[in-house]
N, C-alpha and C positions, 0 to 999 in steps of 0.2 A: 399079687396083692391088689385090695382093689382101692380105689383112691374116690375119697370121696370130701368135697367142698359145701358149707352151708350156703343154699341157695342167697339167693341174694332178695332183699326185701322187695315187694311192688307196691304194698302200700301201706301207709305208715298210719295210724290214729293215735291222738295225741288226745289226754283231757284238756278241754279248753269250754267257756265260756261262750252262749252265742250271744255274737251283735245285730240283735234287730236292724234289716233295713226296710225300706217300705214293701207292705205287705204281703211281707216274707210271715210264714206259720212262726208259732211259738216251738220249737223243740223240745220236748220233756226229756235230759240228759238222765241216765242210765248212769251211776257211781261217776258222773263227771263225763262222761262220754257222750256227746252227741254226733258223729260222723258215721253210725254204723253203717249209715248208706254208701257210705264209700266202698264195701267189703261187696264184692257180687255176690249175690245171691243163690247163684248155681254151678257158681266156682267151685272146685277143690281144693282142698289145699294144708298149710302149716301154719299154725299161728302162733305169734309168741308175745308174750306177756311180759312187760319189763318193770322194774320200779323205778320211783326220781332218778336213784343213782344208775340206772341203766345196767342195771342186777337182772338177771333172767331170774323169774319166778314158774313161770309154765312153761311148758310147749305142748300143743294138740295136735291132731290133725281132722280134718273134715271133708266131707263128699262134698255139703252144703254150706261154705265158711260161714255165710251171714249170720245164718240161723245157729250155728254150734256155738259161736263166740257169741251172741246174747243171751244164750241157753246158761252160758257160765255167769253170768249176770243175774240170773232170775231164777234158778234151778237152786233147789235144796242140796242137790246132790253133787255138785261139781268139789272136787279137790280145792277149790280156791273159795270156797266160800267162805271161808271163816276170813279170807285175806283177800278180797275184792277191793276194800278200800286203798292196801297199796299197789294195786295196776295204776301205772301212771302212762302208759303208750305199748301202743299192740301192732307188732308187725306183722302182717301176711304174706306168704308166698304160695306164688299160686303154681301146684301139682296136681295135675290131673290124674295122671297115673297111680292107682292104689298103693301099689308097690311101693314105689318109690318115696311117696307120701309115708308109709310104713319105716322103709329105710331111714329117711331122713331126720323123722320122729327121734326116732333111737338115737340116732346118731349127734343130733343135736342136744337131747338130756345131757350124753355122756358126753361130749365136749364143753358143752358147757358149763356143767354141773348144775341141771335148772333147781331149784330151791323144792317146789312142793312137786316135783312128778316124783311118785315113789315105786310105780312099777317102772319097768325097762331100767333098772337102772345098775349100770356094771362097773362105774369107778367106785 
């Protein structure tokens, strides 16, 4: 049997508010989210999308985190578009490995029971 645990978060965004300090840029927030700079850029990995009450709503995965998690922000076409407004905090983990990224995917839908993935899904 194989055993498998959900990775554990590395980085966390939260919607929040910025506080100007001195001449610091203006950040134009994205549905309440200004940190995407926090998500590396040429990371791999899993991302999961939660609401207030800490209800999983999505889970992805990406070659390119940065770029894929603002793609579902700005894209016509993303499964959460219609529900972007309740993303309230988005975890990343970072997998490099295709594979595994693959596995995990899955595997997190259906432990979790994420809300809008509706392929992969076996419960």
């Amino acid at each position: 049997m194989i055993n498998i645990s959900i990775p554990a978060s590395d980085i966390t965004i939260t919607q929040r508010e910025q506080v100007l300090k001195e001449n610091e840029p203006v950040i134009k927030p994205i549905y309440g989210f200004i940190d995407f700079h926090l998500i590396p850029r040429d990371k791999g990995g899993i991302f999961l999308f939660f609401n207030k009450n800490d209800e999983l709503l999505f889970v992805g995965k990406a070659r390119k985190l940065r770029q894929r998690v603002k793609k579902h922000f700005e894209d016509n076409v993303s499964p959460i578009k219609m529900h972007r407004d309740e993303v309230n905090k988005i975890d990343i983990c970072l997998v490099e490995d295709p594979m595994e990224r693959e596995i995990y995917e899955t595997y997190i839908i259906n432990q979790l029971q994420s809300k809008y993935n509706v392929e992969k899904v076996f419960y």
